[in-house]
C-alpha positions in Angstrom: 137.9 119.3 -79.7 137.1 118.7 -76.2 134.1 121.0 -76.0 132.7 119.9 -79.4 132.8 116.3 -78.3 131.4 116.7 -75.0 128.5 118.6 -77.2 127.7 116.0 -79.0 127.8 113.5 -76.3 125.6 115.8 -74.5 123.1 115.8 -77.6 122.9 112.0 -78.5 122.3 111.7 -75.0 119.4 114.1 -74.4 118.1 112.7 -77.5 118.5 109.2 -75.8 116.9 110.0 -72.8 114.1 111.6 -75.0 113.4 108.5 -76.5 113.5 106.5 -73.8 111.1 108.3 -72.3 108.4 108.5 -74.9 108.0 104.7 -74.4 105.7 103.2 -72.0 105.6 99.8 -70.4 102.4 97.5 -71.9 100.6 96.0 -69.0 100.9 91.9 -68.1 97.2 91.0 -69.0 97.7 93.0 -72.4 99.3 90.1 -73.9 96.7 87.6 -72.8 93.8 89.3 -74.5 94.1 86.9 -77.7 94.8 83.9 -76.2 91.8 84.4 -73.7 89.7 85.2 -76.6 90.5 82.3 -78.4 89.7 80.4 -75.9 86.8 81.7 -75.2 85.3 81.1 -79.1 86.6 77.7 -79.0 84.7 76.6 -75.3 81.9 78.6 -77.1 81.3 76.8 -79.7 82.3 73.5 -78.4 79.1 73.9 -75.9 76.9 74.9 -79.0 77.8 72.0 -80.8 77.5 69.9 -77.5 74.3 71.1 -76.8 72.6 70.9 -80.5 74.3 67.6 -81.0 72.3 66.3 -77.3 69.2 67.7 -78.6 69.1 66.1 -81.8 69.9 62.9 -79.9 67.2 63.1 -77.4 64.8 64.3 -80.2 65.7 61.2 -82.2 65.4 59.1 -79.6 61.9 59.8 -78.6 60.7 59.4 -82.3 62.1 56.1 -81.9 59.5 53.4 -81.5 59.3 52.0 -77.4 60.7 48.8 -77.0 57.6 47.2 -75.1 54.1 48.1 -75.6 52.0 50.6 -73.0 52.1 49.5 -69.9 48.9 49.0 -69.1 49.3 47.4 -65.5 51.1 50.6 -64.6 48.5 52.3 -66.2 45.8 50.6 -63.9 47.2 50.8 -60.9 47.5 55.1 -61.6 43.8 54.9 -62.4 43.0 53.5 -59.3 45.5 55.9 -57.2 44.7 58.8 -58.5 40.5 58.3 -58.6 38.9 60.8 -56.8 35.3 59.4 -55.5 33.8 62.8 -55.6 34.1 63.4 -59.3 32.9 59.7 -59.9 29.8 60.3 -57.3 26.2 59.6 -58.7 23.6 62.2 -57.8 20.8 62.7 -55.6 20.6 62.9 -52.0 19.6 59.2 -51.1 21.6 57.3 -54.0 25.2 56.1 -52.2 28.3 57.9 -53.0 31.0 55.9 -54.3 33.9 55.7 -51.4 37.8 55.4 -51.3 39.5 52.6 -53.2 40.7 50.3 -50.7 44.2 49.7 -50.0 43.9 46.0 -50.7 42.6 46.7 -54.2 45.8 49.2 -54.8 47.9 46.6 -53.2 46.8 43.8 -55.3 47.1 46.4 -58.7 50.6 47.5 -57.7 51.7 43.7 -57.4 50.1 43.1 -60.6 52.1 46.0 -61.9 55.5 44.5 -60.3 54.5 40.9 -62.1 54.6 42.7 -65.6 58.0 44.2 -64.8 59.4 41.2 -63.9 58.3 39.8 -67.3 59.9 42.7 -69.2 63.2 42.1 -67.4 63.5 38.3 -68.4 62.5 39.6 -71.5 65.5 42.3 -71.6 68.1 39.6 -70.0 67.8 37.2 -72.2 67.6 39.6 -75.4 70.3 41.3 -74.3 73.4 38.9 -74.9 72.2 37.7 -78.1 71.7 41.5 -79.4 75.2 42.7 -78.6 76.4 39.7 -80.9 74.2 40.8 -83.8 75.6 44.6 -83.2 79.2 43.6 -83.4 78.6 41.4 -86.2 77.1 44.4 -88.3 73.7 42.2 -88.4 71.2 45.2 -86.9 71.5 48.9 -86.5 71.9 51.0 -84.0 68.5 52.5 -84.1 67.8 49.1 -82.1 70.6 49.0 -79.4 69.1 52.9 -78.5 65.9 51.4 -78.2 66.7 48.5 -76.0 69.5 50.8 -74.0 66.2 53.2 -73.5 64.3 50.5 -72.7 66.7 49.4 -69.9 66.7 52.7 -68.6 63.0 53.3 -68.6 63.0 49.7 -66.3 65.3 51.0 -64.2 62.8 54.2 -63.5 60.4 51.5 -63.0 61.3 49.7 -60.7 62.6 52.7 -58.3 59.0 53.9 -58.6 57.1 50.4 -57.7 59.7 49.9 -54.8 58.8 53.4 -53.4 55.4 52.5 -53.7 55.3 49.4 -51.7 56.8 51.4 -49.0 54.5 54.2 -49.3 51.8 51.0 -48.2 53.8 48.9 -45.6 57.3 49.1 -44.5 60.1 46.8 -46.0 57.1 45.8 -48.7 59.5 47.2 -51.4 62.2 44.5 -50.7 60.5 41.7 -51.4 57.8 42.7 -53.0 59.9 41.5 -56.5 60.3 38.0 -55.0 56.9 37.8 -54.4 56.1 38.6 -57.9 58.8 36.7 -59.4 57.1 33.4 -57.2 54.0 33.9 -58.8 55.4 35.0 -62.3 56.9 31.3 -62.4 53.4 29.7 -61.0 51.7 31.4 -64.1 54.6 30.1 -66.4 54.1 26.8 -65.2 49.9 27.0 -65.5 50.5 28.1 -68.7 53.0 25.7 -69.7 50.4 23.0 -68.5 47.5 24.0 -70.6 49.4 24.0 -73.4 50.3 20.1 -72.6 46.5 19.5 -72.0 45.5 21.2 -75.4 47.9 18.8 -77.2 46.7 15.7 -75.4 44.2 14.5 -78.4 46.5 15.5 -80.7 49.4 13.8 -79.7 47.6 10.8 -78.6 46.3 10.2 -82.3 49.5 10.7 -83.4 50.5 7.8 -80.9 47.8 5.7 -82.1 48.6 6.0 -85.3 52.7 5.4 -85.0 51.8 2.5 -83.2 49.6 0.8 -85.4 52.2 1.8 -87.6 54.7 -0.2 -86.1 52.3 -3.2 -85.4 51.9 -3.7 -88.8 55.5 -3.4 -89.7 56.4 -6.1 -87.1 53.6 -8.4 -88.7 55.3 -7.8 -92.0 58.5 -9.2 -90.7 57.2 -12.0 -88.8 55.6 -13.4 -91.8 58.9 -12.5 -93.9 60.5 -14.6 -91.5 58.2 -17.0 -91.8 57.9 -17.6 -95.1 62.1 -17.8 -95.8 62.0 -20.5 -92.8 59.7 -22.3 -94.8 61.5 -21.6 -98.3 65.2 -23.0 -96.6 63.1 -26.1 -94.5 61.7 -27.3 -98.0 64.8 -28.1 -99.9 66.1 -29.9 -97.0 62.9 -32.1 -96.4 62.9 -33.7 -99.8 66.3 -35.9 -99.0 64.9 -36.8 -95.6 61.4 -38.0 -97.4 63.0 -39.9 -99.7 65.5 -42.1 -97.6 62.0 -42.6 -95.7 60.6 -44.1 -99.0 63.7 -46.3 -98.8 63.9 -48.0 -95.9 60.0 -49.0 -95.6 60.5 -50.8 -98.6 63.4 -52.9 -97.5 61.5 -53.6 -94.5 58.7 -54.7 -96.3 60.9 -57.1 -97.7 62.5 -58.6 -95.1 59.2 -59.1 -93.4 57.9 -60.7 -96.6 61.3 -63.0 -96.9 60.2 -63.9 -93.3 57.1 -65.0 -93.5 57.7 -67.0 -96.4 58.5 -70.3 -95.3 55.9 -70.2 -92.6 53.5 -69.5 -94.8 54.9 -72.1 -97.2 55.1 -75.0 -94.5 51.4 -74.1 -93.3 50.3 -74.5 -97.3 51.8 -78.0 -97.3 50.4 -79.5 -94.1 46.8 -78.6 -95.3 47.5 -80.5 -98.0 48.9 -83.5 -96.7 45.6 -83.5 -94.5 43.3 -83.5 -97.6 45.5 -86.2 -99.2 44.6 -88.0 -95.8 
């Protein structure tokens, strides 16, 4: 019994250790394989979406109409910067060449150009609160809050570039080169506001003309109204006053007769005692 036990303990455990060693250990990163590669699609396709989704946005954007027209100062003042006097030269040996654009000429275009921005950003400040109330209300789209948030950031682009131009010509120029054309921005406001007063001049003094002639003949209307219902009240209250004058003058005429009565009387009988004489 012994024997035949320890057999068959010694087969189960050969056929133990045979398993045991048929099985091999699975590496760490084997188990990370599917989560990597589910990670992998989802950043993947994440990015693609980002990345369409961007372009459609930028695409749509551009075939959005600009908020401000060309920018035609800006436009000048390029002209002018990039001219090259030897394409623009005349022929022939005596005819003169045309030279350099001066500095003063580009200095005067690039403060032109710095006036017109300054416009457009009034223009965008004081759009800007009144448009964010429409949005939240629901009263525009936002087709127009992309166009004035590009418009914004084209500005901003703007005025990096005309800063770094004014120091390009003199030093410091770019720091006040905005004040300068904010000064005369207001001087042109003010010109323009002024002509507008002298265009209405005639107009507003026939207007004055007539409202006053207007009230000149209003003012007659009353004074005679007035007139005539003092006259109307002064009437009625006359008529007692006339007649106790009617009254009295004929009691006086009779006490003045009663007087002279027996004068008159006496004097008759004297003139005829004289003839009886």
């Amino acid at each position: 019994m012994n024997g035949t036990n320890t057999t068959t303990n010694g087969t189960f455990n050969g056929t133990s250790g045979g398993f045991q060693s048929t099985r091999t250990p699975k590496p760490f990163w084997s188990g990370l394989i599917l989560p990597t590669l589910y990670l992998t699609i989802l950043i993947g396709s994440l990015y693609t979406f980002a990345s369409l989704y961007r372009k459609r946005q930028l695409a749509k954007t551009a075939e959005l109409e600009p908020w401000f027209p060309p920018h035609r100062q800006r436009d000048i003042y390029l002209s002018l910067l990039h001219l090259d006097p030897a394409e623009n030269s005349e022929g022939g040996d005596g005819e003169k060449k045309l030279s350099k654009v001066p500095d003063s000429i580009l200095k005067a275009a690039l403060l032109k150009r710095a006036i017109e921005d300054i416009q457009r950003i009034v223009q965008l400040r004081s759009s800007k609160q009144a448009l964010q109330t429409l949005l939240q209300r629901g009263s525009v789209g936002d087709e127009l809050w992309q166009r004035f948030l590009g418009a914004e950031k084209d500005m901003e682009e703007e005025v990096k570039d005309v800063v770094t131009e004014a120091n390009a010509f003199a030093e410091n120029w770019g720091q006040t080169i905005f004040q300068s054309a904010n000064e005369i921005n207001q001087n042109l406001i003010i010109k323009q506001r002024t002509a507008e007063i002298q265009a209405q001049l005639e107009s507003e003094k026939a207007w004055w003309e007539r409202k006053r002639a207007g009230m000149q003949s209003d003012l007659m209307k009353d004074l005679e109204a007035n007139e005539n219902s003092d006259n109307a009240e002064s009437e009625p209250a006359a008529e007692p006053l006339a007649k106790k004058k009617k009254g009295g003058s004929s009691d006086e005429d009779a006490v003045l007769v009663d007087a002279d009565g027996p004068a008159q009387a006496q004097g008759g009988s004297v003139r005829k005692r004289k003839g009886k004489k």
